[in-house]
C-alpha positions in Angstrom: 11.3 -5.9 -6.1 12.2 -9.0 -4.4 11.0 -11.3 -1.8 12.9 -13.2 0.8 12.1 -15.0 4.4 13.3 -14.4 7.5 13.7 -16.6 10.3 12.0 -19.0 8.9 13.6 -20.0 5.5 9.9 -21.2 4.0 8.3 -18.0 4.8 7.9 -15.4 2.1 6.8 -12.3 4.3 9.7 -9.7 3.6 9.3 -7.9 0.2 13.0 -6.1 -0.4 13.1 -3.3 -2.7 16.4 -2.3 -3.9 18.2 0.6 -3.8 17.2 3.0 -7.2 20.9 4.4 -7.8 19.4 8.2 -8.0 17.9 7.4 -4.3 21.5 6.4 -3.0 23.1 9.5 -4.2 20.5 11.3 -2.7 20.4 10.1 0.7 24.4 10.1 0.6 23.8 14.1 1.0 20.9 13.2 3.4 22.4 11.3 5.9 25.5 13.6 6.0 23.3 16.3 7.1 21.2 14.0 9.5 24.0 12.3 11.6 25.6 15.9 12.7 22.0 15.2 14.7 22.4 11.5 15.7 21.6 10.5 19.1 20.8 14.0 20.2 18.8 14.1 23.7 15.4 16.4 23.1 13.6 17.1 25.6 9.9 18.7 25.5 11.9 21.8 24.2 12.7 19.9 20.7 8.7 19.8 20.0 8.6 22.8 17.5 12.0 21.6 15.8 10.0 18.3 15.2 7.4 20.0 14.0 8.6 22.4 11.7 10.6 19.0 10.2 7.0 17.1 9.7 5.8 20.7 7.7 8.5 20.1 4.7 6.3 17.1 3.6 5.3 17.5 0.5 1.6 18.9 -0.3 -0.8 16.5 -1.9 -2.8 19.4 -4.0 -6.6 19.0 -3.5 -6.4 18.1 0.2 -8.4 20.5 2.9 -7.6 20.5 6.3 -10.3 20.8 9.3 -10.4 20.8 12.7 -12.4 18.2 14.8 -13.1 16.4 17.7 -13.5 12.4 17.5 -14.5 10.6 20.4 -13.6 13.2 22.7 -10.3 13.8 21.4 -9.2 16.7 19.1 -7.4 16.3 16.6 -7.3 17.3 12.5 -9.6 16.2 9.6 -7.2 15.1 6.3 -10.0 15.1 3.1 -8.7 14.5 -0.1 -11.0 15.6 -3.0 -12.2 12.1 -4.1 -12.8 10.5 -0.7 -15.6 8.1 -0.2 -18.3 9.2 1.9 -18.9 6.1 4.8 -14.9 5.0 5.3 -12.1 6.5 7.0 -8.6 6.2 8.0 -7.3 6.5 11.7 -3.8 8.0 11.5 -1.4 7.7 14.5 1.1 10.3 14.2 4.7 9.4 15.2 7.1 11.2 17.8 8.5 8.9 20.1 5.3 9.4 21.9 6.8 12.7 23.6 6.2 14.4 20.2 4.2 15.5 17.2 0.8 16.8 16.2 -1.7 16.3 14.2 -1.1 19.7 12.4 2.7 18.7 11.5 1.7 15.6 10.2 -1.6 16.5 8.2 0.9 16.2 4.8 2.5 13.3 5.3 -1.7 11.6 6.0 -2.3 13.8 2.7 -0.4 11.7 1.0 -1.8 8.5 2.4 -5.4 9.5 2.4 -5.5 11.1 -1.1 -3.9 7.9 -2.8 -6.4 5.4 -1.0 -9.6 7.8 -1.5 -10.2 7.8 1.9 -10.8 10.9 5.0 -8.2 10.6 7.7 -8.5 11.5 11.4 -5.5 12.5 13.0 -5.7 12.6 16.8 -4.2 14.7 18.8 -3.5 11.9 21.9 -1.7 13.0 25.0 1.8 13.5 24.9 4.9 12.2 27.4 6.3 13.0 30.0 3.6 15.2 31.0 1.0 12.5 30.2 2.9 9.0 30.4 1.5 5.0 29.5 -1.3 4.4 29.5 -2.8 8.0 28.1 -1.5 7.5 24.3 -3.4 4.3 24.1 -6.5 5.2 25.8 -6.8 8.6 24.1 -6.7 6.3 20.5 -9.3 3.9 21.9 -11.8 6.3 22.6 -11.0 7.9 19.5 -11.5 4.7 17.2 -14.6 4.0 19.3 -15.9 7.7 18.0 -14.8 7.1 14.6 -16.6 3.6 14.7 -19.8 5.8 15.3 -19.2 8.0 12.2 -18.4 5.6 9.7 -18.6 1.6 9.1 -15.2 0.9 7.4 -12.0 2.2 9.1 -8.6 1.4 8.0 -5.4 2.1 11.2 -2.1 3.7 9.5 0.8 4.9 11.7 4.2 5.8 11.8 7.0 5.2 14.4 5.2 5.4 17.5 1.7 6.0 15.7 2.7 2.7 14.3 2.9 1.3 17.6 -0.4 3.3 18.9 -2.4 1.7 15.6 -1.0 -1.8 16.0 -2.2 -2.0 20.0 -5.4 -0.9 18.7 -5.8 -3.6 16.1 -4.6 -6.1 18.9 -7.1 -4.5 21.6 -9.9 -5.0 19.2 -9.3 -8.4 17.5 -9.1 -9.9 21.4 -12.3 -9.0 21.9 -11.7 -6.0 24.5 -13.7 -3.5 23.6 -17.0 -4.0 21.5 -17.1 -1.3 19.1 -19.6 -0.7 15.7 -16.9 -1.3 13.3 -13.9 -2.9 13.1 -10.7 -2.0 11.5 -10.4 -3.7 8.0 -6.4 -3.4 7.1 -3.5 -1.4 9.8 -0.7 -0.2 8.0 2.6 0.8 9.8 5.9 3.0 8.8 8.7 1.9 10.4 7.3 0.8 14.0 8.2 0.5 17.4 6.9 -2.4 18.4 9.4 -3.8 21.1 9.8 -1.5 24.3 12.2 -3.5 25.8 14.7 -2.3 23.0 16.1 -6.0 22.6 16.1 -6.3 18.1 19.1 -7.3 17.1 19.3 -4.4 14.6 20.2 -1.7 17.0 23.6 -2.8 17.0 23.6 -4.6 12.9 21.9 -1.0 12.1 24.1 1.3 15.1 26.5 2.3 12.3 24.0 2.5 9.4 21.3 4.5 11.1 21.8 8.3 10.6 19.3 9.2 13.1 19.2 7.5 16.7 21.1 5.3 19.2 19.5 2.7 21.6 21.1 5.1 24.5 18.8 8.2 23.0 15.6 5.8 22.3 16.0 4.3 25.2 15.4 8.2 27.6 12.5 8.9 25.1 10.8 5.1 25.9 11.3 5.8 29.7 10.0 8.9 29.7 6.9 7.3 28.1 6.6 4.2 30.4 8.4 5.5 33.7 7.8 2.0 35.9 5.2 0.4 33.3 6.5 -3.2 32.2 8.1 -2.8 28.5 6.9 -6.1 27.9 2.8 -5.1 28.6 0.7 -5.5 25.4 -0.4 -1.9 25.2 3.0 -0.7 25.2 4.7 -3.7 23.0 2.7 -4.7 20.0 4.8 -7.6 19.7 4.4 -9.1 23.1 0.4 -8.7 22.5 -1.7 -11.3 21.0 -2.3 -11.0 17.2 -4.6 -14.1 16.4 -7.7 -12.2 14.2 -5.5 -9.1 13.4 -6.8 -7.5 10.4 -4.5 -7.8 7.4 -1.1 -6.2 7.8 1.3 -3.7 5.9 4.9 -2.2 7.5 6.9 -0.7 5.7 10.9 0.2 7.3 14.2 1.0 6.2 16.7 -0.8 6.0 19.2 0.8 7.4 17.1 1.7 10.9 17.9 0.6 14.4 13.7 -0.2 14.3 14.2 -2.7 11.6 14.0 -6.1 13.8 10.7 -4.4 15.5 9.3 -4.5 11.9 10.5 -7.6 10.9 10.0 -9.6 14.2 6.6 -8.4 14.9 5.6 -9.3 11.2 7.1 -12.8 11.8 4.9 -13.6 14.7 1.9 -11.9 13.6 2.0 -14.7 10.4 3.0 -17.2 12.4 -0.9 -16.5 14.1 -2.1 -17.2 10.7 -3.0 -13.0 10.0 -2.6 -11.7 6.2 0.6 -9.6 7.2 3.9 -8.7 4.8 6.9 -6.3 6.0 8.4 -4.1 3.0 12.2 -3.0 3.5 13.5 -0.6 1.5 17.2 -0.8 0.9 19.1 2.7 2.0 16.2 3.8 3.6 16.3 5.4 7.3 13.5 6.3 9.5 10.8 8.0 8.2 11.8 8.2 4.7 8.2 8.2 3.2 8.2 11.7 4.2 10.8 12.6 1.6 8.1 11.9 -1.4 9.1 14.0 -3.8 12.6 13.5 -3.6 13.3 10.0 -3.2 11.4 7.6 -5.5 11.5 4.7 -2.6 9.4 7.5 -0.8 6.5 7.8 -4.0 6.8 3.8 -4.4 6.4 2.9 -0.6 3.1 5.6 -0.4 1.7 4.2 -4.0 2.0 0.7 -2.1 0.3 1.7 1.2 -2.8 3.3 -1.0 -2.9 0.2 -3.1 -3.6 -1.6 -0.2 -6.0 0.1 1.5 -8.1 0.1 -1.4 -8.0 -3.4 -2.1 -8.8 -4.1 1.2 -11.6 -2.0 1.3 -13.3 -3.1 -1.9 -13.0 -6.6 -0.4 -15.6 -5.4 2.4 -17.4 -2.7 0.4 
């Protein structure tokens, strides 16, 4: 593992992790298979074939799995065997925000939950198009606010747009917006989209590398979620939000994603407001490769760094 700046050549808030030579031929077969797929157009249509791709996650033996209601929003209880009884995570699940459930995804917050010894909530917030901007965000405020209610220490973890949906939440909460019993003590992110307007650099460094989308695909699946709503409003761009008094920060990204500026950029101004905040990138990773643990070591390492974290984190405040 290495670290190295970006933008700024005295910061030290990327962490690069190289390439493990068994995880590059793997993902050589990977990414063949993936870009048959790349910049395919899904409609609402798609949602089962996304989900039945979040159910190969791997396991995490111990874990039960119950149904629940948080805040007036349903959604899926993650509890690892050795979970401590007064904290809890908040997991955002990823999908564009026109995809996903909190079913699919109850492995992949398996993973995260069991390694950090902490319960997981996984709402099930409303979906685009039928339900467009603002819903998402709302339907994860007045689940955190529920949560808050339940427990005193809550850790935010998403991925994709879940990342996006937990970093608006840390935002809404550190400027004071909402007054709620408990506030968030560490947000972690996997590969976010944090930049509506589509404008990082990296989706055209990354346009060849990434095996999975093209700005012209993400770009139908954003509108669809904003329709007229500014790109640029906090609640739909993290980045463009204020981040003074954000709780300490963790992304982690691929480096070979069209997303990889929103990680890196957002990281970059969120230390420039003085928060506790570090960007991982894994070398030959694309989107969403923590869900491959078991296969790729990058995916075990990246997870084992996210539980790490919130544990520390916690016991700071316990």
């Amino acid at each position: 593992m290495t670290t190295s700046s970006y933008g700024d050549p005295s910061s030290s808030f990327v962490v690069s992790h190289p390439l493990d030579p068994e995880d590059a031929k793997l993902t050589e077969s990977m990414y063949a298979i993936s870009r048959s797929g790349k910049g395919m157009r899904w409609g609402v249509e798609g949602r089962d074939v996304f989900d039945a791709i979040m159910e190969r996650v791997l396991p995490y033996n111990g874990v039960t799995f119950e149904s629940g209601s948080v805040g007036g929003i349903p959604g899926l209880w993650v509890n690892p065997e050795n979970r401590r009884p007064d904290e809890a995570i908040l997991h955002l699940h990823g999908g564009w925000f026109n995809f996903g459930t909190a079913f699919a995804f109850r492995h992949l917050v398996a993973q995260i939950a069991a390694r950090s010894g902490l319960k997981a909530f996984v709402p099930d917030y409303r979906l685009a198009p039928e339900h467009p901007f603002p819903a998402a965000p709302d339907d994860v405020l007045a689940c955190y606010l529920g949560l808050a209610k339940i427990v005193s220490r809550i850790a935010l973890s998403g991925d994709s747009a879940g990342g996006n949906l937990a970093l608006v939440l840390a935002s809404r909460i550190a400027n004071g917006e909402v007054a709620a019993s408990a506030t968030p003590v560490a947000t972690v992110a996997l590969s976010p989209i944090t930049d509506l307007t589509l404008s990082g650099p990296t989706y055209e460094s990354r346009a060849e590398a990434d095996p999975l989308f093209t700005r012209a695909q993400v770009a139908e699946l954003v509108h669809a979620y904003l329709r007229d709503a500014d790109p640029e409003h906090p609640l739909a761009s993290p980045l463009h939000a204020a981040m003074t008094g954000l709780p300490p920060v963790r992304v982690h990204v691929g480096d070979d994603e069209v997303l990889l500026d929103d990680s890196r950029l957002y990281v970059q101004r969120a230390v420039a407001a003085g928060v506790d905040a570090r960007v991982h990138v894994w070398l030959g990773m694309a989107h969403g490769f923590a869900g491959s643990v078991g296969t790729l070591k990058a995916s075990a390492q990246a997870l084992d760094a996210i539980g790490t974290f919130l544990i520390e984190k916690l016991t700071c405040v316990g």
